[in-house]
N, C-alpha and C positions, 0 to 999 in steps of 0.2 A: 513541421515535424511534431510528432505527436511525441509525449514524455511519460512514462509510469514511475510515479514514487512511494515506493512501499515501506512504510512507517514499523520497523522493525526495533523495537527500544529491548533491554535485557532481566526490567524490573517487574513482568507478570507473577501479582499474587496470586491468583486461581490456579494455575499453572502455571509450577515455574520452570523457566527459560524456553516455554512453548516454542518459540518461533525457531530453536535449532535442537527437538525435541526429535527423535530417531521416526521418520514415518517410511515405511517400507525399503528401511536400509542407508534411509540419509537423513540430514538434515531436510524438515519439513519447509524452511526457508526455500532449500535449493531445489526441491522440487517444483514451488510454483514457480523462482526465476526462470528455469528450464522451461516451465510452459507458456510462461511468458516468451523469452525469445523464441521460441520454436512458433508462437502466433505471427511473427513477424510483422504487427501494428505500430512498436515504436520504435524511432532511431536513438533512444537513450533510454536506459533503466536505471534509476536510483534508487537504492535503500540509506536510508537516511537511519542511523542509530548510535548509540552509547555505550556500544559495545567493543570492544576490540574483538572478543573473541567471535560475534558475530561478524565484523568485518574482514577477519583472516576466513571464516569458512566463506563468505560473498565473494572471495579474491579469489577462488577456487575458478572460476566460471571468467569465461573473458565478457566483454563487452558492457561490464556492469561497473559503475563507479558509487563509492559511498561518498554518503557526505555524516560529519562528523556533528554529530546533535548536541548542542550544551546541556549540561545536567537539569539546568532549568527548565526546559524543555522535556524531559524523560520522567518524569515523577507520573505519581498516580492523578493528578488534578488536571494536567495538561491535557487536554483534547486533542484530534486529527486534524483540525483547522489550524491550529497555533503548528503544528508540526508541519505540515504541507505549505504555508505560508512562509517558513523558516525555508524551508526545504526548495520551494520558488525563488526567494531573493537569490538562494547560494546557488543553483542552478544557471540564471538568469544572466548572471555574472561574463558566464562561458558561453552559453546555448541561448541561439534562438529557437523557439516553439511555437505553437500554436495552440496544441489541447493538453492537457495534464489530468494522466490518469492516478487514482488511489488507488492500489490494488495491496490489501492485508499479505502478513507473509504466510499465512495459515490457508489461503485460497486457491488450498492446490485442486478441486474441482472446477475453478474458472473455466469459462467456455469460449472460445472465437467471436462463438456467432454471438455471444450475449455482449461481447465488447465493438463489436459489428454494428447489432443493435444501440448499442449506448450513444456510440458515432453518429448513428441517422437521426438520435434524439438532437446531439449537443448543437446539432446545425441549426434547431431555432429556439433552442434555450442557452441558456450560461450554465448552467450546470446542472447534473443528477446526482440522484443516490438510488441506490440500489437497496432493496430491505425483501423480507419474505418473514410471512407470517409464523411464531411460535409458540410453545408454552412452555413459557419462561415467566422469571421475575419479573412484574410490571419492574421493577427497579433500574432496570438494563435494558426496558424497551420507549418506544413513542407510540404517538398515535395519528393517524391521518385526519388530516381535518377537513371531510369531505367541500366545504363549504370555497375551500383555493382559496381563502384570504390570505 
């Protein structure tokens, strides 16, 4: 079974309260869960967050369970890996899986076929990331290190 956990916390300073911020009439959260389930790739959807009131609008939608993020965890320091790793064990507990997807709650242009694609990669790797080139802040970005060390 395949899993998506979308790391939805309530404390963005650039934008705040992005993740349940009105995008064509709803919360933008609930628009990507939507097109998440409507992809029909995973047998479980998590958002994983610190929010109540993000988790009362996620309760809106059936087939999606929260899981309840420690404070520790939702600060501006904490990374996607410490949250997804949290988000695995509490998962874990209940469900068995196979592949665990990240998907932002802000990604509401996500596409099938590009999580299609992700699929055909993960079979001889452990894991992807997905990135596209910008101009933005080096401060906010990485760099590829052609060399694959």
């Amino acid at each position: 079974m395949n899993i998506a956990i979308v790391p939805a916390r309530s404390g963005s300073k650039r934008i705040k309260n992005k993740n349940i911020k009105k995008f064509i009439d709803e919360p933008i959260i609930l628009k990507t869960l939507k097109n998440l389930i409507e992809m029909k790739i995973f047998g479980k959807i998590f958002v994983s967050t610190d929010s109540k009131k993000i988790m009362k609008i996620v309760k809106k939608l059936k087939n999606i369970d929260t899981i309840n993020r420690p404070k520790k965890l939702s600060d501006d320091f904490t990374g996607t890996r410490e949250v997804i790793v949290h988000a695995i064990k509490e998962v874990s507990k209940i469900y068995n899986f196979t592949k665990v997807y990240c998907v932002y709650p802000t990604s509401v242009f996500l596409k099938k076929k590009n999580l299609l694609s992700a699929n055909k990669i993960l079979k001889e790797k452990n894991y992807i990331f997905s990135a596209s080139s910008v101009n933005k802040s080096f401060l906010r970005s990485f760099y590829f290190d052609k060399s694959n060390k």
